[in-house]
C-alpha positions as CSV (number, residue, x, y, z in Angstrom):
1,X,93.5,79.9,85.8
2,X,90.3,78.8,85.0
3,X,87.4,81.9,84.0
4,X,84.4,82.1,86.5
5,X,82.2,81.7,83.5
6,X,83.3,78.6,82.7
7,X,81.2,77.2,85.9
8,X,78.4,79.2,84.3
9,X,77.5,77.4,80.7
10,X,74.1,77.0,80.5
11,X,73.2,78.0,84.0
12,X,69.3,80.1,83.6
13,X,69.4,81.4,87.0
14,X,72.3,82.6,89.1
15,X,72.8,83.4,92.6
16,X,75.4,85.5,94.7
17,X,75.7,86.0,98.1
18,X,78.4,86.6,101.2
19,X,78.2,86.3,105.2
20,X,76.1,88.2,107.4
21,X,77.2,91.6,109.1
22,X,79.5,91.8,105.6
23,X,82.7,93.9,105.4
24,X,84.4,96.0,102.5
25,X,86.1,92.6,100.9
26,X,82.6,91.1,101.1
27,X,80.1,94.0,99.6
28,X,82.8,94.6,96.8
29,X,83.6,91.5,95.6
30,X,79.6,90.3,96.1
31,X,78.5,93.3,94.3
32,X,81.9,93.2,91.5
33,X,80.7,89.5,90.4
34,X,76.9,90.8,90.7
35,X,78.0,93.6,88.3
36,X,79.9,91.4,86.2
37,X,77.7,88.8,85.6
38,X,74.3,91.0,84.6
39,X,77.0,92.6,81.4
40,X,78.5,89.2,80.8
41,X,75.4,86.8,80.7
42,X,72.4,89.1,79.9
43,X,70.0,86.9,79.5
44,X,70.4,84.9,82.2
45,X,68.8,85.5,85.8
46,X,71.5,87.2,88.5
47,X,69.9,88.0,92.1
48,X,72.4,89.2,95.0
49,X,71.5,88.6,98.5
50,X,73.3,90.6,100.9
51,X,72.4,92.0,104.9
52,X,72.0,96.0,103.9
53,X,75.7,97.3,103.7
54,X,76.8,100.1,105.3
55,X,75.6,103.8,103.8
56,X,79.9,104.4,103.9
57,X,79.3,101.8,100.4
58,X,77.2,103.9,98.2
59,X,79.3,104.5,95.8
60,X,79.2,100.9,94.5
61,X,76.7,101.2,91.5
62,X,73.2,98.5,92.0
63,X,72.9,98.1,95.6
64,X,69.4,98.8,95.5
65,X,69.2,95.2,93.5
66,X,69.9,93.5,96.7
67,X,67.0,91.4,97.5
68,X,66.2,90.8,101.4
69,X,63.0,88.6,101.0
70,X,64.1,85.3,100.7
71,X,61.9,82.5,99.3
72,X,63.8,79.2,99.9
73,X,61.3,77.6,97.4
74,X,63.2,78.8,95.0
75,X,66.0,76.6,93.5
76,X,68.6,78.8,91.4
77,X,71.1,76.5,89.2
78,X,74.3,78.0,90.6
79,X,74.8,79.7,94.0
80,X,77.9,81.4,94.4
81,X,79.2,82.0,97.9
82,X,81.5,84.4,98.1
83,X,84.2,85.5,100.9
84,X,83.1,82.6,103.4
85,X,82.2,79.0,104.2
86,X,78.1,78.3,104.1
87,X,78.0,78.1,108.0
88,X,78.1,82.3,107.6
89,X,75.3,82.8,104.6
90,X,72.8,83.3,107.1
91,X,69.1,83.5,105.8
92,X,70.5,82.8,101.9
93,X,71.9,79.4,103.3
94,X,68.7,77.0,102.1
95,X,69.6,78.4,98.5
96,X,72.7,77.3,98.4
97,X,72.0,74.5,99.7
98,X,69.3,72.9,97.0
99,X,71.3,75.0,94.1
100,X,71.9,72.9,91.3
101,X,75.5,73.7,91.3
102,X,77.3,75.3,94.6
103,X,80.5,77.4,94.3
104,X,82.7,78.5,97.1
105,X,84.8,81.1,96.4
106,X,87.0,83.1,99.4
107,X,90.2,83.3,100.8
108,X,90.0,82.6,104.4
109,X,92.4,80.1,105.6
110,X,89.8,78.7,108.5
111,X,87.4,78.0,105.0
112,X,88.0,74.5,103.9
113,X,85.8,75.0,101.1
114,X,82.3,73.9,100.4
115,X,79.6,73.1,97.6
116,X,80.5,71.3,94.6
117,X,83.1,74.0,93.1
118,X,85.9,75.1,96.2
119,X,88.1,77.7,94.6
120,X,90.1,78.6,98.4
121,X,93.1,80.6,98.2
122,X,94.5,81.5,101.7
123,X,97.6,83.4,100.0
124,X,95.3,86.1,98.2
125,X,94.7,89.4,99.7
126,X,91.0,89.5,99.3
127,X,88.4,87.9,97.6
128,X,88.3,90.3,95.6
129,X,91.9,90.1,94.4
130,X,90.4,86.4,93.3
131,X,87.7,87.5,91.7
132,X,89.3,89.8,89.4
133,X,91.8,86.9,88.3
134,X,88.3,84.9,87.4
135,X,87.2,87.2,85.4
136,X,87.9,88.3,81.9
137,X,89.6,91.4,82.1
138,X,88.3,92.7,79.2
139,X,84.6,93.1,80.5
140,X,85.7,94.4,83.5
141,X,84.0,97.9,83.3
142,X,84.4,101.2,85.5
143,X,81.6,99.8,88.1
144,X,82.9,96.5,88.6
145,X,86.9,97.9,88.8
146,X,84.8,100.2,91.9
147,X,83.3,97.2,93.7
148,X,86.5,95.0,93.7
149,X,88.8,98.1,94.4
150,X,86.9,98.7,97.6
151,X,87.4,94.9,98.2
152,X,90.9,95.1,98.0
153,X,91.5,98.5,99.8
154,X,89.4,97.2,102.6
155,X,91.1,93.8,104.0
156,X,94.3,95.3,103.0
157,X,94.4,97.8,105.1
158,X,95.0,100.5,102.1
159,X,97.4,98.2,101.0
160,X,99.6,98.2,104.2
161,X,98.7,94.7,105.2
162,X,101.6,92.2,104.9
163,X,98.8,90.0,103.1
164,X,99.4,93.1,99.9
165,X,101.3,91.0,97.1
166,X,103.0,92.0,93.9
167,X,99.7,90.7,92.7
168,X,97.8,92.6,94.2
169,X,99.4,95.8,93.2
170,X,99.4,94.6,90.1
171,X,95.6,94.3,89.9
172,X,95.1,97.8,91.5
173,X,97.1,99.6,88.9
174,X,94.7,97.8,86.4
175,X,91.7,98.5,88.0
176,X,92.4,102.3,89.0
177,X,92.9,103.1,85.2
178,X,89.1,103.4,84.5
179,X,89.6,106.6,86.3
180,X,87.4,107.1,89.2
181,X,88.3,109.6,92.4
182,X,90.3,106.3,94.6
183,X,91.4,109.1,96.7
184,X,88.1,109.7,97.7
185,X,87.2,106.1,98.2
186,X,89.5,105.5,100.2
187,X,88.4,108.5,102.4
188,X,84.6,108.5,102.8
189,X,84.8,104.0,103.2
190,X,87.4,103.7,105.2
191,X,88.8,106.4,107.4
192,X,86.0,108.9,107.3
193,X,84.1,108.5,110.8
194,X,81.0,110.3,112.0
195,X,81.0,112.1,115.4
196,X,79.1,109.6,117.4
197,X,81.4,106.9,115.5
198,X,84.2,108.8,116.6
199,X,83.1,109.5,120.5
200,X,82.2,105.6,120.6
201,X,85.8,104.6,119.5
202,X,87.4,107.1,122.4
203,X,85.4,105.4,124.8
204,X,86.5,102.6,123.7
205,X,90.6,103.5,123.9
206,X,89.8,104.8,126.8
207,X,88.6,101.7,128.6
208,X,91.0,99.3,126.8
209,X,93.4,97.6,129.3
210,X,96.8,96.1,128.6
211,X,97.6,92.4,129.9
212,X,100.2,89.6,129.4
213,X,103.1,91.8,129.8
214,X,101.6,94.2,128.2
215,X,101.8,92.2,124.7
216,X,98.0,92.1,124.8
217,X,95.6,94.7,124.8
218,X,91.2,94.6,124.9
219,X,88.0,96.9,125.3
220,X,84.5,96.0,125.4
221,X,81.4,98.4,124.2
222,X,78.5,96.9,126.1
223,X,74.6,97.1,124.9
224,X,74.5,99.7,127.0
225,X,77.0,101.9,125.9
226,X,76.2,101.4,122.3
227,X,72.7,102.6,123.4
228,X,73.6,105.4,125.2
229,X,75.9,106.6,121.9
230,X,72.8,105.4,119.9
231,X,74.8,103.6,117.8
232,X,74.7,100.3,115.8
233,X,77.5,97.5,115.1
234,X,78.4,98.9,112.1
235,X,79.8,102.1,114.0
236,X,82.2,100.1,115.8
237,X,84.2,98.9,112.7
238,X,87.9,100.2,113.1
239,X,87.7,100.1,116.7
240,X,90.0,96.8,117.2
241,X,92.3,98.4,114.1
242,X,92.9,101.1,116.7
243,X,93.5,99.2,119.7
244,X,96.2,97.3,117.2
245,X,98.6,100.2,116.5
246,X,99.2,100.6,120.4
247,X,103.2,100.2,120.6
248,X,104.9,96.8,121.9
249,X,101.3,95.3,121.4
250,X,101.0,91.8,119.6
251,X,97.2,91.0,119.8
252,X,94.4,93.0,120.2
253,X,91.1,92.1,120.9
254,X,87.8,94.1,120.2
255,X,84.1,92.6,121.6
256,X,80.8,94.2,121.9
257,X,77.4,92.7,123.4
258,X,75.5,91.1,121.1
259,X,72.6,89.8,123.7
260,X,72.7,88.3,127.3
261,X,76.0,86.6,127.7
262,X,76.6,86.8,124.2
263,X,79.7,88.7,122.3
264,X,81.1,89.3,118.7
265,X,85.4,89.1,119.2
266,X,87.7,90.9,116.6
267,X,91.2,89.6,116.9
268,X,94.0,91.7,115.3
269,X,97.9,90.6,115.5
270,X,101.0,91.9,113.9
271,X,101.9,88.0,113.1
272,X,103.0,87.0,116.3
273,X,100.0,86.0,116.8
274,X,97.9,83.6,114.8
275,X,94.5,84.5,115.6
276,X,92.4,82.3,112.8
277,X,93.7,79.8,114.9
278,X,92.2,81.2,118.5
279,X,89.1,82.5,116.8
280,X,88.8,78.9,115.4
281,X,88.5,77.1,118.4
282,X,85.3,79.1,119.4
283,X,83.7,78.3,116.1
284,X,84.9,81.5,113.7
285,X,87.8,82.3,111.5
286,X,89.5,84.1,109.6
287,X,93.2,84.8,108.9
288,X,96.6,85.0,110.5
289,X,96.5,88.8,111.7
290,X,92.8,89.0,111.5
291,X,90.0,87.0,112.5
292,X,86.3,87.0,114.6
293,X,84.3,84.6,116.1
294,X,81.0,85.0,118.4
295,X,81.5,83.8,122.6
296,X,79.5,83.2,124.7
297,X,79.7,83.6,128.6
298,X,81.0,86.7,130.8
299,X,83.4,89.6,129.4
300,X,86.0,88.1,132.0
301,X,85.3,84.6,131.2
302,X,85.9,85.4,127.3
303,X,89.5,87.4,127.7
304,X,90.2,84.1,130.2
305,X,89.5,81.8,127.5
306,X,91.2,83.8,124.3
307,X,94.1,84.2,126.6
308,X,95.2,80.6,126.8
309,X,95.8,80.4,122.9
310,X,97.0,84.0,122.8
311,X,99.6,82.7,126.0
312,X,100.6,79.8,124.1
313,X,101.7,81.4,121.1
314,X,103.6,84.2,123.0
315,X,105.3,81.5,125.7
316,X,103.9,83.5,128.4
317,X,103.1,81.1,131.2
């Protein structure tokens, strides 16, 4: 397999950035290459762009180097997009767009690559899991074996997922050698809730209703609600994870009010399901047993229109 720094000879100024509203897979692996790049090309230019991550992600070392100002002036001789398609860059779009050289790198099935370099594979566990086979493994250093862990730990589930390879335990054993407290990783990023986090996911349960024989399950947290918990949409990551475990339940489907008419869908399976596929047809992505995209219309009109491609793939008429 080729080294990422082979796309890098000569290259003055560097880029790095991942989609809006990012996730574990996304802040690790954006900050991992961000990491590995400053020790491996010194004297070139590396700026990360990156919506603020979540406070649960401090323990990934440089986070402050994340630049919010954009000036789309600016024209950077390789942009590296990492964990999505360009569509999901957000303000950092423009810069990848007039970059000398453009290089996609994720492993989202719905991504059918984009830029000048396409490095798409839909059979890796993470980005991450990628990124560490682009890289030189030895100048992988205690910081950067952090960043992709949490990657990896992240869209596996804690390595539950069925999307957890040989590979990928393979690559964890390396990166865990450099010593740090995974244990406690694991903890504070992804099962560690605050209260109001915890109260807002109850509510949630709660509410959820079973349909389609019951093979289906969904809750909604309106704007409302979210105000009234005074929380934001980071608090209610985990939520459709929850509503997934529910016994004899084959899809779950998480939304919350975005704006007027407007709502962000998670859609969770246990593979009898392929939700990339529904999430596609609304304009997002994603994989097999996990996906998102953003609807728009009523709560009731949404389920209505998720359900026909859910129905489908479960013969329920």
């Amino acid at each position: 397999m080729m080294r990422i720094i082979d796309e890098l000879q000569n290259a003055a100024s560097i880029a790095i950035s991942g989609h809006t509203r990012p996730d574990g897979d996304c802040v690790g692996s954006v900050m991992g290459l961000y990491l590995y790049l400053k020790k491996e090309l010194p004297g070139a230019e590396v700026d990360v762009f990156l919506d603020k991550p979540a406070e649960i992600f401090e323990c990934i070392s440089h986070l402050e180097d994340i630049k919010s100002g954009i000036n789309t002036d600016k024209i950077y001789d390789v942009f590296i997009a990492l964990d999505c398609a360009d569509d999901r860059l957000g303000d950092a779009r423009p810069l990848f767009e007039n970059a000398g050289k453009r290089i996609n790198i994720d492993h989202h099935i719905s991504n059918p690559g984009c830029g000048d370099v396409r490095i798409v594979e839909a059979d890796r566990s993470s980005t991450a899991e990628l990124l560490y086979d682009l890289m030189d493994p030895a100048k992988i250093d205690r910081e950067v074996a952090i960043a992709l862990y949490i990657g990896i730990i992240h869209d596996t589930g804690v390595l539950r997922y069925s999307n957890t390879s040989p590979r990928t335990l393979q690559i964890v054993s390396e990166l865990i050698k450099f010593e740090f407290d995974f244990s406690d990783i694991i903890q504070k990023t992804f099962y560690e809730k605050t209260y109001v986090q915890t109260q807002i996911m109850g509510r949630a349960v709660l509410e959820s209703v079973r349909f389609m024989n019951n093979r289906c399950i969904v809750s909604m947290v309106s704007r409302r609600m979210m105000e009234f918990y005074q929380v934001t949409p980071k608090d209610l990551e985990g939520i459709v994870n929850q509503l997934q475990v529910v016994k004899d339940v084959d899809c779950a489907i998480f939304m919350y009010e975005m704006g007027t008419l407007e709502y962000k869908v998670s859609l969770r399976s246990n593979g009898r399901v392929d939700v990339a596929s529904v999430a596609m047809k609304f304009g997002g992505g994603g994989h097999v047993r996990a996906a998102g995209c953003t609807m728009n219309g009523t709560y009731h009109d949404n389920i209505n229109n998720l359900s026909k491609g859910i129905a489908e793939q479960l013969n329920i008429k």
